[in-house]
N, C-alpha and C positions, 0 to 999 in steps of 0.2 A: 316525881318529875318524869321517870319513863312514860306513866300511865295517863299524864296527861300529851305528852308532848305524840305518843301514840293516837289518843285521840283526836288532837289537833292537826295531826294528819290526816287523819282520815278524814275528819271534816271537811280539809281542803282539798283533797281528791275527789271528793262527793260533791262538790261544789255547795257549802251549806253557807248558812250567813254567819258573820263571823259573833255574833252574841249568842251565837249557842252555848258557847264556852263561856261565857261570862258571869263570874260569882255572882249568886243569889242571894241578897240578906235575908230576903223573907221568903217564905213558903205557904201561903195560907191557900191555894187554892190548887191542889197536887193533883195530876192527873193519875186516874190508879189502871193499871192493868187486870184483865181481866178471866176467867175462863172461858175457853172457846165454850164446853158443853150448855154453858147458861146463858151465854146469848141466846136474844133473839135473832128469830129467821132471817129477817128486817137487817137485822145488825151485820150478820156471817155473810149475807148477801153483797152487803156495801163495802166490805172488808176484801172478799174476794176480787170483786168489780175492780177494785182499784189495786188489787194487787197482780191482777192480769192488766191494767192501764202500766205499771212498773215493767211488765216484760214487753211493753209494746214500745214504751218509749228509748230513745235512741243513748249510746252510753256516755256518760259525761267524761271517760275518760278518755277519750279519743278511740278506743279498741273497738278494731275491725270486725264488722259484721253482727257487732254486740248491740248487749240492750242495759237501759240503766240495772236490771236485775243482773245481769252479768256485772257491771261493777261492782255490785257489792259482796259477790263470792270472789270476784279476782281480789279484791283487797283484804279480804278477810283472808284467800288462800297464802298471799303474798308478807303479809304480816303474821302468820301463824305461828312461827316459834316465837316471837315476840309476846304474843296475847296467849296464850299457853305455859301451863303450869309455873305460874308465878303469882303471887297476891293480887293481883289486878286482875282476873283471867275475868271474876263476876265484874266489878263493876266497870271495865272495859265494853264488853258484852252488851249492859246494860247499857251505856251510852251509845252502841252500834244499832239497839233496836230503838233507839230515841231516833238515830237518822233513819231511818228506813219506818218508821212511824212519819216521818217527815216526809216522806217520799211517799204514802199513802196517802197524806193529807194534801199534797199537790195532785193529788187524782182526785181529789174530792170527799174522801172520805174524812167523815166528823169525831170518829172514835178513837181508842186507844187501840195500840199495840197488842195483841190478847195473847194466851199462854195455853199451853194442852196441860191439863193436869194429869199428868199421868198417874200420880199415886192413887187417885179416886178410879183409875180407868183400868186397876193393871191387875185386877183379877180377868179380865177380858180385855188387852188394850188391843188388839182383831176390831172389836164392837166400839170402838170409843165415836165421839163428835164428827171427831178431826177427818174421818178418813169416809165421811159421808160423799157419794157420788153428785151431791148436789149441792149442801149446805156444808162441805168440808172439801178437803185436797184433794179428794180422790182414795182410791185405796194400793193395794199390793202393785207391784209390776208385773208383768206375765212376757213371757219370750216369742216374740214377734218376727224374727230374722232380719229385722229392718234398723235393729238397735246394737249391733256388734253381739256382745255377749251380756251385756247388760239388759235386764229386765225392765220394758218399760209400761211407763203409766199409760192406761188406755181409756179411764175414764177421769170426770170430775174437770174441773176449770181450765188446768192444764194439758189436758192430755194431748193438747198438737201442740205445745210448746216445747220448745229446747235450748239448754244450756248451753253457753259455747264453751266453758271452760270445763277441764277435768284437773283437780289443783292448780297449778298457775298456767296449764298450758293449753292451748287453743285446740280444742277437742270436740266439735258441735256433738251433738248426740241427743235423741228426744230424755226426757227426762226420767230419770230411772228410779225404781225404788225396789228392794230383795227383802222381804221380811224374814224372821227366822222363823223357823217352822215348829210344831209344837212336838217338844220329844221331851220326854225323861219326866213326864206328868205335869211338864209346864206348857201353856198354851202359846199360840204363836206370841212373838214378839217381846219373850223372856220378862212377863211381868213380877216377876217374883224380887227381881232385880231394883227393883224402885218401888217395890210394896210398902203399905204404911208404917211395916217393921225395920225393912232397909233404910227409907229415912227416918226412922227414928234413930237408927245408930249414928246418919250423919248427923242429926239435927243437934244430938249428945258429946258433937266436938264442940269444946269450950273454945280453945285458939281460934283466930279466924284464918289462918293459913289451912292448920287439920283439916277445920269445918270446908273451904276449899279445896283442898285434895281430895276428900274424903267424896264431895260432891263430882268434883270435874270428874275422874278418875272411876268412879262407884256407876250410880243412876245415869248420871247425864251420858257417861260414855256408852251405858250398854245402850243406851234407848238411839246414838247415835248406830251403834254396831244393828240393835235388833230391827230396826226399820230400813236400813241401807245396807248390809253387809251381810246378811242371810245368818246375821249372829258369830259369827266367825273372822269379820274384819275383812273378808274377801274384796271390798271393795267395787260392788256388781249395783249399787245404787248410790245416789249423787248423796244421798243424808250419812251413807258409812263413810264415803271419804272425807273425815271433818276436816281437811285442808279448804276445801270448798264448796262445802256443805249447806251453804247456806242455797243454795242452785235446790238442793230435794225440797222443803219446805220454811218459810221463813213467822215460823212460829215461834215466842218464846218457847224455850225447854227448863222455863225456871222459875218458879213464885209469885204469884204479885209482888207488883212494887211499885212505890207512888215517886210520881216524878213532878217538878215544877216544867 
C-alpha cells in the first residue's frame, strides 16, 4: 500500500494520466530498457534532444523559476526517506523512470528509458558511453569560480544548464559533477565497487529485501558517491547528493527491465 499510494503521488504531482497506474492483465508487448553504450548515435542523439526539451519546459509544479527537470528531483528529494531503504526502494524507482520516460516521449522522443551499465564499464568507468562530450552527458566537472564550490559541467548537452534545487531547497547553481579520483590502484570513479565480482555477491542474495540492501546500499550507492561526491559523500556534485540527484543525470543506475 505505501508503494503504491507513493507512486500515486507522484503521478499526480507530475501531472501524469491517471491509467498509468492501472492493473495490466496482459503483457504481451513490454517495452525493454536498454544500454546506453549500444545505442545507436541516432538513438543517444534523440534521447538527449529531448531530455534537454525536459530542462527547457516550464515546472508542472508550480516552483518558481523551475523547470519540469526540477520537478522531478524536488519530488524525488521531498519523498526521500519514504522511497529509501525499504522494499520498495527498486520498484518505486522503476515506476519514477517510467514518468520521466513519459516526459521524454512528450518531447518527441520514440524510445525507452536507457541504463549505464556500469558493471561492463567499470574497469575504466572514466572511458564509458555515458560521459561522451557529444553522444553522452558530458563528462567530469572542473572549478570555474562561477559555481560556488561545486564543480561544474562544461561540456556535453548540459553544460549551460542549471538545477534550481539543492535537496528540497531552492539553490540555482550550473550543474555539478566531482568524480573520485583514482588512488589506491583504482581508477577514477571507484570501479571496483560495482565490478562483475561485486554484483555477483549482490546478485547471490536469495531474500529480495538482502538482494535490496545489498544493491541500494553496495554499487548503486558508490557509483552515486564516485560520480557526484569526489568518492567521499562531500556532496560537491548534484549525482552525490542522492536527496536530489536526479538534477546530475537521469539515467537508469539499474538493469534492464521490461515494462508494459
Amino acid at each position: 500500500m505505501k508503494l503504491f499510494q507513493l507512486a500515486s503521488l507522484a503521478s499526480t504531482v507530475l501531472a501524469l494520466p491517471a491509467d498509468i497506474l492501472a492493473p495490466r492483465q496482459t503483457c504481451t508487448t513490454p517495452r525493454l530498457r536498454k544500454d546506453w553504450a549500444k545505442a545507436t548515435t541516432a538513438v543517444k542523439t534523440a534521447c538527449l534532444n529531448a531530455a534537454v526539451c525536459v530542462t527547457k519546459k516550464p515546472s508542472r509544479l508550480g516552483l518558481a523559476n523551475a523547470t519540469l527537470h526540477d520537478d522531478f528531483a524536488y519530488v524525488h528529494a521531498v519523498f526521500y526517506y519514504q522511497i529509501h531503504d525499504f522494499a520498495g526502494f527498486l520498484p518505486w524507482h522503476r515506476f519514477y523512470m517510467q514518468v520521466y520516460e513519459k516526459a521524454l516521449c512528450d518531447c518527441g522522443y520514440t524510445g525507452t528509458a536507457m541504463y549505464w551499465n556500469w558493471v561492463t564499464d567499470s574497469a575504466a568507468p572514466f572511458k564509458a558511453a555515458v560521459w561522451h562530450n557529444v553522444t553522452g552527458f558530458g563528462g567530469n566537472g572542473v572549478q570555474t569560480g562561477d559555481n560556488g564550490i561545486r564543480l561544474r559541467v562544461i561540456d556535453g548537452p548540459f553544460k549551460n544548464w542549471g538545477p534550481q534545487y539543492w535537496n528540497a531547497d531552492v539553490s540555482p547553481h550550473w550543474l555539478s559533477r566531482h568524480w573520485s579520483p583514482a588512488q589506491n590502484g583504482e581508477p577514477e570513479l571507484r570501479g571496483a565497487a560495482y565490478s562483475p565480482a561485486a554484483m555477483a555477491e549482490v546478485n547471490a542474495k536469495m531474500a529480495f529485501d538482502e538482494f535490496r540492501a545489498a544493491l541500494e546500499g553496495g554499487p548503486h550507492a558508490v557509483v552515486h558517491s564516485s560520480v557526484g561526491a569526489g568518492g567521499d559523500n562531500r556532496g560537491l556534485g548534484d549525482m552525490g547528493l542522492q536527496n536530489a540527484s536526479p538534477s546530475g543525470m537521469f539515467l537508469s543506475l539499474f538493469k534492464p527491465v521490461k515494462l508494459c
